[in-house]
SEZAMI-756940 format. One record per atom (N, C-alpha, C, O): residue number from 1; atom name; x, y, z. Coordinates in steps of 0.1 Angstrom, whole numbers. Last residue first. Example, Ala and Ser with C-alpha at 12.3 -4.5 7.8 and 13.67 -1.06 7.14 Angstrom:
// SEZAMI-756940
+-----+------+-------+-------+-------+
!   n ! atom !     u !     v !     w !
+-----+------+-------+-------+-------+
!   2 !    N !   128 !   -22 !    71 !
!   2 !   CA !   137 !   -11 !    71 !
!   2 !    C !   129 !     0 !    79 !
!   2 !    O !   134 !    11 !    80 !
!   1 !    N !   132 !   -57 !    78 !
!   1 !   CA !   123 !   -45 !    78 !
!   1 !    C !   132 !   -33 !    78 !
!   1 !    O !   142 !   -33 !    85 !
+-----+------+-------+-------+-------+
This chain:
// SEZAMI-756940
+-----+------+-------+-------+-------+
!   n ! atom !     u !     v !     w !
+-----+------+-------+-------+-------+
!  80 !    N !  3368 !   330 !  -447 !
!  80 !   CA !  3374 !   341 !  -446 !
!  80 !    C !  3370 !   352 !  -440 !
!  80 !    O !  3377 !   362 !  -440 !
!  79 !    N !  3351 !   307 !  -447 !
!  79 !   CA !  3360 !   314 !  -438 !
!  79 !    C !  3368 !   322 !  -435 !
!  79 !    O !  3375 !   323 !  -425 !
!  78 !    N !  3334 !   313 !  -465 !
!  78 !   CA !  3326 !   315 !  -451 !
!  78 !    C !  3341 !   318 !  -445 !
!  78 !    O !  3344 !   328 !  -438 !
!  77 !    N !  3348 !   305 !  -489 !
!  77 !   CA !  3346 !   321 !  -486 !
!  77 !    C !  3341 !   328 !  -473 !
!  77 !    O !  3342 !   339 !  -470 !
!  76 !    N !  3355 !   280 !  -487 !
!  76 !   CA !  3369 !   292 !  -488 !
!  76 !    C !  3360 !   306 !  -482 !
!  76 !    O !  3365 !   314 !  -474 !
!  75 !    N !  3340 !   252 !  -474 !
!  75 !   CA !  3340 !   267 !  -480 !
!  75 !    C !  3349 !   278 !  -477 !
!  75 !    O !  3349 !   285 !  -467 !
!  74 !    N !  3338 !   223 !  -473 !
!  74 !   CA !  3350 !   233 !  -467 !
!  74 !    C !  3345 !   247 !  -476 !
!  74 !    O !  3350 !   249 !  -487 !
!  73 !    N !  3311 !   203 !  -460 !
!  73 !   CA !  3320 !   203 !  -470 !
!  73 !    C !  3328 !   219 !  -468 !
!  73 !    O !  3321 !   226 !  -461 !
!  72 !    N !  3312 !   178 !  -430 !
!  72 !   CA !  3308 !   195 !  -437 !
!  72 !    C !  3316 !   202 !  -447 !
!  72 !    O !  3327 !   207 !  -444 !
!  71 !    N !  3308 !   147 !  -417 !
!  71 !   CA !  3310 !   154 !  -424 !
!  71 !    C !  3307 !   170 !  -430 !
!  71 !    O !  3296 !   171 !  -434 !
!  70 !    N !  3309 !   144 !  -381 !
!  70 !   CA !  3296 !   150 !  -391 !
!  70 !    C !  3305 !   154 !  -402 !
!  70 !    O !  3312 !   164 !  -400 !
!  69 !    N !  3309 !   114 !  -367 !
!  69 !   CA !  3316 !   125 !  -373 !
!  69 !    C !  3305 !   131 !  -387 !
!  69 !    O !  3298 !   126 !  -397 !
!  68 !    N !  3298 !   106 !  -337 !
!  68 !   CA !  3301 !   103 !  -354 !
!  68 !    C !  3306 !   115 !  -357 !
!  68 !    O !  3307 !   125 !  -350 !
!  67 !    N !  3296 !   115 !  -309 !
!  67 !   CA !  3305 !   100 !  -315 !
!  67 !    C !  3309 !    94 !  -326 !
!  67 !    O !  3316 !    85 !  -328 !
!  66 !    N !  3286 !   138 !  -307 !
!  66 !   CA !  3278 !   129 !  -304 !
!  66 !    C !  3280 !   111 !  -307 !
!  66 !    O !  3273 !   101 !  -307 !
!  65 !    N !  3307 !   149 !  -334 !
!  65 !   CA !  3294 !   152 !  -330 !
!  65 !    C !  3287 !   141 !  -324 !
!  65 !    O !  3281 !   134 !  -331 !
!  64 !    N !  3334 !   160 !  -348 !
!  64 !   CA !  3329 !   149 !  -342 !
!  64 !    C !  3316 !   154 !  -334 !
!  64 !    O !  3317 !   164 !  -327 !
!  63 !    N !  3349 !   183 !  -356 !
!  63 !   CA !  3335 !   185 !  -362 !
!  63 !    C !  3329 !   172 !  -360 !
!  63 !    O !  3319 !   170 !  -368 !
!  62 !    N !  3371 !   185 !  -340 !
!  62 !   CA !  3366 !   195 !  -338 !
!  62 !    C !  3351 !   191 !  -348 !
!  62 !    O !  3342 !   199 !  -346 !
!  61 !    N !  3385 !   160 !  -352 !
!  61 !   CA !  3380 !   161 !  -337 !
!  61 !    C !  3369 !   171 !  -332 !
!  61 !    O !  3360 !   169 !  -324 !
!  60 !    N !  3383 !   168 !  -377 !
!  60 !   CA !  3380 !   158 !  -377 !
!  60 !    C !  3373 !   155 !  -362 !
!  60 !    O !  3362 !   150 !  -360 !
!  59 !    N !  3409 !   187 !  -372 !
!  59 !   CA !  3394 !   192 !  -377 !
!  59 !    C !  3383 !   182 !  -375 !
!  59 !    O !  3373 !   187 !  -371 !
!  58 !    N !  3425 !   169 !  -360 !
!  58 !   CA !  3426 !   180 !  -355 !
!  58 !    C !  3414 !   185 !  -356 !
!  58 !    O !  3408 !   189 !  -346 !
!  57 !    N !  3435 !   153 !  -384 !
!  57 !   CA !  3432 !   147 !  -375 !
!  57 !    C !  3423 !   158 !  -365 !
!  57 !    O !  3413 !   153 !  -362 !
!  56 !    N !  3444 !   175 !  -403 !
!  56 !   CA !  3432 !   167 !  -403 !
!  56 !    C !  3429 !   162 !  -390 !
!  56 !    O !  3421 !   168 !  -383 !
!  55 !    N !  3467 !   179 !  -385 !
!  55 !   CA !  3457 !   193 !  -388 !
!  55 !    C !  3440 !   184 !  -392 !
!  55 !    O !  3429 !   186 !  -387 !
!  54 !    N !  3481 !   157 !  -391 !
!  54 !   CA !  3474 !   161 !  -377 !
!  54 !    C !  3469 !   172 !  -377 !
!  54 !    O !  3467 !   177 !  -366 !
!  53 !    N !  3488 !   160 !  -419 !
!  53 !   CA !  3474 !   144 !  -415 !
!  53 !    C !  3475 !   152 !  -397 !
!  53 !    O !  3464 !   150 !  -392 !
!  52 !    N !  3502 !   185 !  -420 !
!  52 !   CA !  3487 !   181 !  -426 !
!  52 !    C !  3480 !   168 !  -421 !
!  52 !    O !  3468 !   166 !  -420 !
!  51 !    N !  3522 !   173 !  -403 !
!  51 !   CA !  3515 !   180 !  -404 !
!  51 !    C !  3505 !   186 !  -407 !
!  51 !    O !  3497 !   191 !  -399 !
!  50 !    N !  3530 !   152 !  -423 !
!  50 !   CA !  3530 !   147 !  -408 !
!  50 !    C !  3519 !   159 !  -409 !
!  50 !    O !  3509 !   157 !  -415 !
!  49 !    N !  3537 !   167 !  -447 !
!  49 !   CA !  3524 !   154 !  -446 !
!  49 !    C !  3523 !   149 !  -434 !
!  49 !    O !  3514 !   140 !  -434 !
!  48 !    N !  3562 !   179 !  -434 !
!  48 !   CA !  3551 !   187 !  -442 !
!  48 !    C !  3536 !   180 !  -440 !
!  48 !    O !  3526 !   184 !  -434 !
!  47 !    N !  3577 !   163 !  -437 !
!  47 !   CA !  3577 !   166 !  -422 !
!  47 !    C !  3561 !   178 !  -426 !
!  47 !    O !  3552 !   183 !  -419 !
!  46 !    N !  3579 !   150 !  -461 !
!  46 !   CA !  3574 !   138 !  -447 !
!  46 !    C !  3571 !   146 !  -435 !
!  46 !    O !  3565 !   142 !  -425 !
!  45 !    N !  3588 !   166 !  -474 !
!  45 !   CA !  3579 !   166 !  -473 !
!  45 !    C !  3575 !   156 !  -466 !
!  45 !    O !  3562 !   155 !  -466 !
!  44 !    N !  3616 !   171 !  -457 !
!  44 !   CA !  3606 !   181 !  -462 !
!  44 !    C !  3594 !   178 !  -460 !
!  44 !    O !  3587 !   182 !  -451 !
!  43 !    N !  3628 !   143 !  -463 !
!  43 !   CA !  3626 !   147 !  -453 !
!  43 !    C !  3614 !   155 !  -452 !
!  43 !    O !  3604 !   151 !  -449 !
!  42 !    N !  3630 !   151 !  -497 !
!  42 !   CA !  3622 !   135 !  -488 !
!  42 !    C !  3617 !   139 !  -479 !
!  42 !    O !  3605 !   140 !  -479 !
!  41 !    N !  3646 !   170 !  -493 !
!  41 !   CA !  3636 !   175 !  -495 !
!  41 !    C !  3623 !   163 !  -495 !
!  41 !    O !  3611 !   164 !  -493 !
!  40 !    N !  3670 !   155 !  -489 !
!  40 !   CA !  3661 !   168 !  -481 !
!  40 !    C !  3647 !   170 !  -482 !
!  40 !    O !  3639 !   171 !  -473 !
!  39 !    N !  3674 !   141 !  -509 !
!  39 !   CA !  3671 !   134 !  -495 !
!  39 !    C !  3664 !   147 !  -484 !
!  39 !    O !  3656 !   146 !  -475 !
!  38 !    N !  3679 !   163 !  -527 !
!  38 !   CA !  3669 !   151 !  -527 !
!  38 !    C !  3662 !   149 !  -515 !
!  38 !    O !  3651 !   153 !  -511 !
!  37 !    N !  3702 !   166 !  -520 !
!  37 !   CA !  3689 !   178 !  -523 !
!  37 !    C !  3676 !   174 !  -520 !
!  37 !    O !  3666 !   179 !  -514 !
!  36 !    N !  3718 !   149 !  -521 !
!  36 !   CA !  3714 !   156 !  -508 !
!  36 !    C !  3704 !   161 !  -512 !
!  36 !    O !  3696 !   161 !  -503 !
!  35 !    N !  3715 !   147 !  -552 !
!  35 !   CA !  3711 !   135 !  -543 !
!  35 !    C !  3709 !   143 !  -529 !
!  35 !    O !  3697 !   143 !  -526 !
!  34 !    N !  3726 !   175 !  -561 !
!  34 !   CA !  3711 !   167 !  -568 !
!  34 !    C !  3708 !   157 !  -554 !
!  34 !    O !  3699 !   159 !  -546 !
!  33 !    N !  3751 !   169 !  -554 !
!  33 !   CA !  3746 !   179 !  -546 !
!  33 !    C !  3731 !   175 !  -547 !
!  33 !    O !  3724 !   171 !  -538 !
!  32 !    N !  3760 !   146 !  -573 !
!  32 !   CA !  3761 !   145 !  -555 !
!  32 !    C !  3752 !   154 !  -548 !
!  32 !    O !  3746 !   150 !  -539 !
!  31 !    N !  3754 !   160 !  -591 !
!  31 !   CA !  3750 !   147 !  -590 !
!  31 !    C !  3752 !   144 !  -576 !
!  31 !    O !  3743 !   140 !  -569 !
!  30 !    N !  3751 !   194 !  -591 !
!  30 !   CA !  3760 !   179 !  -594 !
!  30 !    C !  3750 !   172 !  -591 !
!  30 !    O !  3738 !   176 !  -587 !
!  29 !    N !  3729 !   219 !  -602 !
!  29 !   CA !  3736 !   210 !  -595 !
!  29 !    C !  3747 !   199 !  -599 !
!  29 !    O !  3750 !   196 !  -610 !
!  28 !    N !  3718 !   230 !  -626 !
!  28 !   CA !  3730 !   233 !  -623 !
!  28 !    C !  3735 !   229 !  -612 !
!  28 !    O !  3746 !   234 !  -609 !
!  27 !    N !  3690 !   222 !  -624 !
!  27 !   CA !  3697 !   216 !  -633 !
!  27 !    C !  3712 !   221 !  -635 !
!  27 !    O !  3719 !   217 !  -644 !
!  26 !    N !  3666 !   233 !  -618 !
!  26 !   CA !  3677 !   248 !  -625 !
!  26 !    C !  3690 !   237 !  -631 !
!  26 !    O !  3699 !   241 !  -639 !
!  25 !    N !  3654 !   220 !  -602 !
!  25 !   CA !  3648 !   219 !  -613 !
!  25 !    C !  3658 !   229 !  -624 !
!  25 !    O !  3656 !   231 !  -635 !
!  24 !    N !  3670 !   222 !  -578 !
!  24 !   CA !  3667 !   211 !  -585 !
!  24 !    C !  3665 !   211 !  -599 !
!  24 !    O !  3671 !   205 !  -608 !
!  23 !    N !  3661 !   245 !  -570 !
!  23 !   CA !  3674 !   244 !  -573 !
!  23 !    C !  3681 !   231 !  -582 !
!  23 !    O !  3691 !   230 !  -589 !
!  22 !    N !  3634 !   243 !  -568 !
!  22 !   CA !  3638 !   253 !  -577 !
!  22 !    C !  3654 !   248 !  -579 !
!  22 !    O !  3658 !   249 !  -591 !
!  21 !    N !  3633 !   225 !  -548 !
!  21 !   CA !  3625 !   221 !  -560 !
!  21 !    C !  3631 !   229 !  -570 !
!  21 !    O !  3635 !   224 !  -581 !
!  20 !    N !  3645 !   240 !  -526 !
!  20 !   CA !  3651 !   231 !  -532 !
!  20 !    C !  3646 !   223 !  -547 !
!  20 !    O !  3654 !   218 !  -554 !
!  19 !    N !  3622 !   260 !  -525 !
!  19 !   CA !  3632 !   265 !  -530 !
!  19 !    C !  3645 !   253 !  -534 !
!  19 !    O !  3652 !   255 !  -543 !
!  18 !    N !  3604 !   244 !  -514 !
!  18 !   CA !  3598 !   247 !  -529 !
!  18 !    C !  3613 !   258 !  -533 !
!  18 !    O !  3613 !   263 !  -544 !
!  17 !    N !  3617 !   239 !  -489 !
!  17 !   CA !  3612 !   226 !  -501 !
!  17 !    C !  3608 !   230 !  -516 !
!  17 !    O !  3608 !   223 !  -526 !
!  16 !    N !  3611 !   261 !  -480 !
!  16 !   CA !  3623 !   254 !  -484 !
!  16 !    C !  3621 !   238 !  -494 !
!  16 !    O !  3624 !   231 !  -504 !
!  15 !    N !  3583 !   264 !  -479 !
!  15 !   CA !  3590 !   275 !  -483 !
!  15 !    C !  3607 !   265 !  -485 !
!  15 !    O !  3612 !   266 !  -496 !
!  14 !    N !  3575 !   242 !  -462 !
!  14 !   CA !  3569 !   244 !  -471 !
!  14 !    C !  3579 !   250 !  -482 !
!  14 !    O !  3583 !   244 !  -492 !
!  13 !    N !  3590 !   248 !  -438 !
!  13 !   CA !  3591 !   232 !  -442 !
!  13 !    C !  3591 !   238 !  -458 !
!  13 !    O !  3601 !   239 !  -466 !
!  12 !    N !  3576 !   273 !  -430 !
!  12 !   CA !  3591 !   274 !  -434 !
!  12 !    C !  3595 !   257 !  -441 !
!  12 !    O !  3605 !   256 !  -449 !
!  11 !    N !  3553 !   259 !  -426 !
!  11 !   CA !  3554 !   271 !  -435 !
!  11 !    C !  3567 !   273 !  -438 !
!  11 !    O !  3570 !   274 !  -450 !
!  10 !    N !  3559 !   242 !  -408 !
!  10 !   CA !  3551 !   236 !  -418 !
!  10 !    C !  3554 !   245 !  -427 !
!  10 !    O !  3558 !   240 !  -438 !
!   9 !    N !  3571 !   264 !  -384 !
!   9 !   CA !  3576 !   248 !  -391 !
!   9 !    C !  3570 !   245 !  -401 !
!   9 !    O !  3579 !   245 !  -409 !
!   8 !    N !  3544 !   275 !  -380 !
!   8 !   CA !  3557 !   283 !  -385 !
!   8 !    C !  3562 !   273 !  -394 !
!   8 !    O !  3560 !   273 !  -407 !
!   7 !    N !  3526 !   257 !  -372 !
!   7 !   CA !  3521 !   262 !  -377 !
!   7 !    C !  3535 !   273 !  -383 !
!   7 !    O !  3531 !   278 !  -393 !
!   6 !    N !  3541 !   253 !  -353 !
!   6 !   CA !  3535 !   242 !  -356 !
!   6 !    C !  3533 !   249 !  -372 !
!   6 !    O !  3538 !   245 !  -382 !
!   5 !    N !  3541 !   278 !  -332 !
!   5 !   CA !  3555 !   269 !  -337 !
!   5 !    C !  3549 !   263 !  -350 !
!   5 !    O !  3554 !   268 !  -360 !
!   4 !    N !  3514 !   276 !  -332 !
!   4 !   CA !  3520 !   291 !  -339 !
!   4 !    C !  3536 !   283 !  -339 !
!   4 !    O !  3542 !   285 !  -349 !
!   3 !    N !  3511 !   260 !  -311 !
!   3 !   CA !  3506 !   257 !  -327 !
!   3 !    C !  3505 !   268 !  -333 !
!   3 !    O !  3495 !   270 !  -340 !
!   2 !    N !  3525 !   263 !  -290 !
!   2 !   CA !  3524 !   256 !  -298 !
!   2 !    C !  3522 !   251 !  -312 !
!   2 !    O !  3527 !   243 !  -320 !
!   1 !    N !  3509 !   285 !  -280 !
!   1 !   CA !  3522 !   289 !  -286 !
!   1 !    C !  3527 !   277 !  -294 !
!   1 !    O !  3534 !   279 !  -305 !
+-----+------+-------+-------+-------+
């Protein structure tokens, strides 16, 4: 259940972050509102790149072999 939260959080992180980018980028903010917006979306993606470096970390574990790590390049199509 964890990592269906984990996995929520990242996606709704994602999803508002690209809707503050939009509100940003529409340039009908203030200057005060622009700066919160900002600092949000700092947050955003700090909580986004947390996320991704422990999903790495995570595959990294799962394709460790015998103490090394077996590199395996990512194919879109196998895993679908």
């Amino acid at each position: 259940m964890a990592r269906k939260k984990a996995a929520l959080d990242f996606e709704q992180s994602l999803t508002d972050l690209q809707s503050l980018v939009e509100r940003l980028e529409s340039g009908e903010l203030s200057l005060e509102d622009s700066l919160t917006a900002f600092e949000q979306g700092i947050r955003l993606t700090r909580d986004c790149q947390t996320a991704l470096t422990q999903a790495e970390q995570k595959v990294q574990i799962l394709l460790e072999r015998d103490g090394e790590l077996e590199e395996a390049p990512f194919d879109a199509d196998r895993s679908a």
